[in-house]
C-alpha atoms as a printed R data frame, in Angstrom:
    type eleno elety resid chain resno      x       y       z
1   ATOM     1    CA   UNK     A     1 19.016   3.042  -8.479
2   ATOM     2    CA   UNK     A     2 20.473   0.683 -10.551
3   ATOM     3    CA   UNK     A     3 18.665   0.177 -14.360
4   ATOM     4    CA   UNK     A     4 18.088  -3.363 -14.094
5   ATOM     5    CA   UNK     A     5 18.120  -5.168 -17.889
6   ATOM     6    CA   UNK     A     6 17.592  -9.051 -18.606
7   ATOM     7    CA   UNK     A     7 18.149 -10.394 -22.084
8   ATOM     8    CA   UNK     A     8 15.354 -11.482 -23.746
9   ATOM     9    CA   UNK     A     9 15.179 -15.407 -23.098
10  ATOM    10    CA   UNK     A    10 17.397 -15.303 -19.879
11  ATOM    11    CA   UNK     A    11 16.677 -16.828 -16.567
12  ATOM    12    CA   UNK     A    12 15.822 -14.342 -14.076
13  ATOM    13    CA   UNK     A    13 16.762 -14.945 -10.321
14  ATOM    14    CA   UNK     A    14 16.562 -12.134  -7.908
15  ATOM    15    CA   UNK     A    15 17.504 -12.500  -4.432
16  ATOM    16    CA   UNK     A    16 15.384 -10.182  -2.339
17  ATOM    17    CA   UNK     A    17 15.032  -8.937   1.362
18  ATOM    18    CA   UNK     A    18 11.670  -7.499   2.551
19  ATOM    19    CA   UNK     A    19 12.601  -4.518   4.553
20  ATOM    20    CA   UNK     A    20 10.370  -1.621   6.961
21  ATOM    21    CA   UNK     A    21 10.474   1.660   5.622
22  ATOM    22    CA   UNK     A    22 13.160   1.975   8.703
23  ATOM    23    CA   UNK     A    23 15.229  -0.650   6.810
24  ATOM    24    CA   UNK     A    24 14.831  -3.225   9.321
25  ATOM    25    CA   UNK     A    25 14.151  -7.113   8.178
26  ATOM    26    CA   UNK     A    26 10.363  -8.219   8.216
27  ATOM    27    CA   UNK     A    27  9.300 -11.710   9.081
28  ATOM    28    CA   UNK     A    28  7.523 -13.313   6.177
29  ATOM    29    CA   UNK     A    29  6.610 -16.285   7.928
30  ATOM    30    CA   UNK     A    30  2.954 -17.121   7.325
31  ATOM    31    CA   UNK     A    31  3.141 -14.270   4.441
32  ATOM    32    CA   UNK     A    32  2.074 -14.976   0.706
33  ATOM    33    CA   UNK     A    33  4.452 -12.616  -1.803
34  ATOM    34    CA   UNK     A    34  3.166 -12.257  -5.181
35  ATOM    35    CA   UNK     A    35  4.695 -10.704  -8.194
36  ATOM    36    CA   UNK     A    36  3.400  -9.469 -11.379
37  ATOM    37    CA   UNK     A    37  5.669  -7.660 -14.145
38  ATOM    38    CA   UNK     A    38  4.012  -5.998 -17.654
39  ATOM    39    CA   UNK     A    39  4.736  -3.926 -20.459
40  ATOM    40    CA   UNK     A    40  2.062  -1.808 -21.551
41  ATOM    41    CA   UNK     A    41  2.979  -1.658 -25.477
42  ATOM    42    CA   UNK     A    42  3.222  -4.912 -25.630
43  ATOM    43    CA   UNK     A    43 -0.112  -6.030 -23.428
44  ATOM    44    CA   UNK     A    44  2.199  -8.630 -21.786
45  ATOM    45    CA   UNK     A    45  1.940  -9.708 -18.123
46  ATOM    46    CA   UNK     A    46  3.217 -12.229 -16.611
47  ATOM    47    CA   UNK     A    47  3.557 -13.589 -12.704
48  ATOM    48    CA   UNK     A    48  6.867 -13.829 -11.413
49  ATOM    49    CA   UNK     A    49  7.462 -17.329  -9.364
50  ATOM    50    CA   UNK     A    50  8.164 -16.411  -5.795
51  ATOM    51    CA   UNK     A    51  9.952 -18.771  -3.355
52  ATOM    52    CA   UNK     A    52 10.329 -17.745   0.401
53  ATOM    53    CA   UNK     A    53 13.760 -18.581   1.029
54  ATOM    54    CA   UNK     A    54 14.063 -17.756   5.181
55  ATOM    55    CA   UNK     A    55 11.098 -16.443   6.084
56  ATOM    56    CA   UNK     A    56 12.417 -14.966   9.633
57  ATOM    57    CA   UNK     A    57 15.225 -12.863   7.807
58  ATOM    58    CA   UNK     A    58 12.503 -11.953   5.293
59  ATOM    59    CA   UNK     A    59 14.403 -13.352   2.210
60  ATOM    60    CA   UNK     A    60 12.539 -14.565  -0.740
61  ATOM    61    CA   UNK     A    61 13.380 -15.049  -4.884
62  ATOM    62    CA   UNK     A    62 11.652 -13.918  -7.592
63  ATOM    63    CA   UNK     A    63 12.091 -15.773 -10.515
64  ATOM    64    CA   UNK     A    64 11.371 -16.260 -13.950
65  ATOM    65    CA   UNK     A    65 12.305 -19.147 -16.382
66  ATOM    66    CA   UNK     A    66 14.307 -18.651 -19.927
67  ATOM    67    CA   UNK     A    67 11.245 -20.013 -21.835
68  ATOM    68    CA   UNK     A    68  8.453 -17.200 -20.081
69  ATOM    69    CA   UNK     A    69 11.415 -14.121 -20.450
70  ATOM    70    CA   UNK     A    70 11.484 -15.342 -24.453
71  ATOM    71    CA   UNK     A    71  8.018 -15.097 -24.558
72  ATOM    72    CA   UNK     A    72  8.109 -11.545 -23.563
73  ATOM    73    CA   UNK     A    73  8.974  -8.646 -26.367
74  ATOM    74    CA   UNK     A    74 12.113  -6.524 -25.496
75  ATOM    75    CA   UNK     A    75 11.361  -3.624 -23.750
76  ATOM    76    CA   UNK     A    76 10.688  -1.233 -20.710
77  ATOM    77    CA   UNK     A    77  8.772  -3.494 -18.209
78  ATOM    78    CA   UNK     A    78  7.271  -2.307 -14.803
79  ATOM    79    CA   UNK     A    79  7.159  -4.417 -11.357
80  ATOM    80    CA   UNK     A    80  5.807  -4.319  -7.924
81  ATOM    81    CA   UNK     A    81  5.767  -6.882  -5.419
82  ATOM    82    CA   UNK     A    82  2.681  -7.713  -3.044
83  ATOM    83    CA   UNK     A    83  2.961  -9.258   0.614
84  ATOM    84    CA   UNK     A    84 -0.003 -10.194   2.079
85  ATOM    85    CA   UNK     A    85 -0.012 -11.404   5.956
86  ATOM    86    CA   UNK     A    86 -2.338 -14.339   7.541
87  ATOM    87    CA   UNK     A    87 -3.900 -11.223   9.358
88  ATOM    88    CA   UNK     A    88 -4.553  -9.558   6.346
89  ATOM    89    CA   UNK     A    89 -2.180  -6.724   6.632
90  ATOM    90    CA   UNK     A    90 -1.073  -6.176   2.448
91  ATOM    91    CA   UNK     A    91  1.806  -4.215   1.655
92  ATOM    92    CA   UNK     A    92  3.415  -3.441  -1.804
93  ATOM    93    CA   UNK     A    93  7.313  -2.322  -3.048
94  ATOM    94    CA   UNK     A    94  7.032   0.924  -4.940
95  ATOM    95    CA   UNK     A    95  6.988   0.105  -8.700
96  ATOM    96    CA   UNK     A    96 10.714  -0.953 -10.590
97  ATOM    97    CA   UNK     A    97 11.427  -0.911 -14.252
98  ATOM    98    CA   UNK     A    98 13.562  -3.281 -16.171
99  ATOM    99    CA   UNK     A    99 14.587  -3.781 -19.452
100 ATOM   100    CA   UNK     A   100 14.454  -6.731 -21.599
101 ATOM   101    CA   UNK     A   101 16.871  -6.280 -24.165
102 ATOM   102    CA   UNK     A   102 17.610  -8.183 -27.624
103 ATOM   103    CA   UNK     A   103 20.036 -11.418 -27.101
104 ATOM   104    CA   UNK     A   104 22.662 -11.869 -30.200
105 ATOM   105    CA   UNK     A   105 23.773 -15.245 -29.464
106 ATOM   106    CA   UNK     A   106 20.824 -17.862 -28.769
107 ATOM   107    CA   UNK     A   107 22.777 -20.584 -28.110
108 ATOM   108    CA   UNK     A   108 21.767 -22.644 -31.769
């Protein structure tokens, strides 16, 4: 897998699929996806925004503004992301890490 690392104060924007164990597409129409990322040393957590992009191909974004990634202290940060179904069927990614490493140039 590829380490994933975001610099501190960055816009995140991932562009996801939800996929079967099979690795076929699953319908998120109806579906509520949730997102929660936190770093243990730190005690941060934070929610992910989550926008269902085509919910019949299963696509979605998870996102995170410059401002809430600043607010977070570099480091090893854990992920998983929750689907829950109108018929209550929940499922939930494994866990990811990422990194949120130091920015040099801030842009003042």
């Amino acid at each position: 897998m590829t380490e994933i690392r975001v610099k501190h104060g960055a816009t995140i924007r991932w562009a996801c699929v939800k996929k079967d164990a099979d690795g076929n597409v699953e319908d998120l129409t109806g579906a509520t996806v949730t997102c929660t990322v936190e770093n243990k040393r730190s005690a941060v957590r934070s929610n992910l925004s989550v926008s269902i992009t085509d919910a019949a191909n299963g696509m979605f974004e998870l996102s995170a503004t410059a401002a809430e990634t600043a607010a977070w202290t570099v480091g090893l940060y854990k992920t998983d992301i929750r689907f829950v179904w109108p018929a209550t069927d929940v499922s939930s990614s494994d866990v990811f890490n990422f990194q949120i490493v130091e920015t040099v140039t801030d842009g003042s």
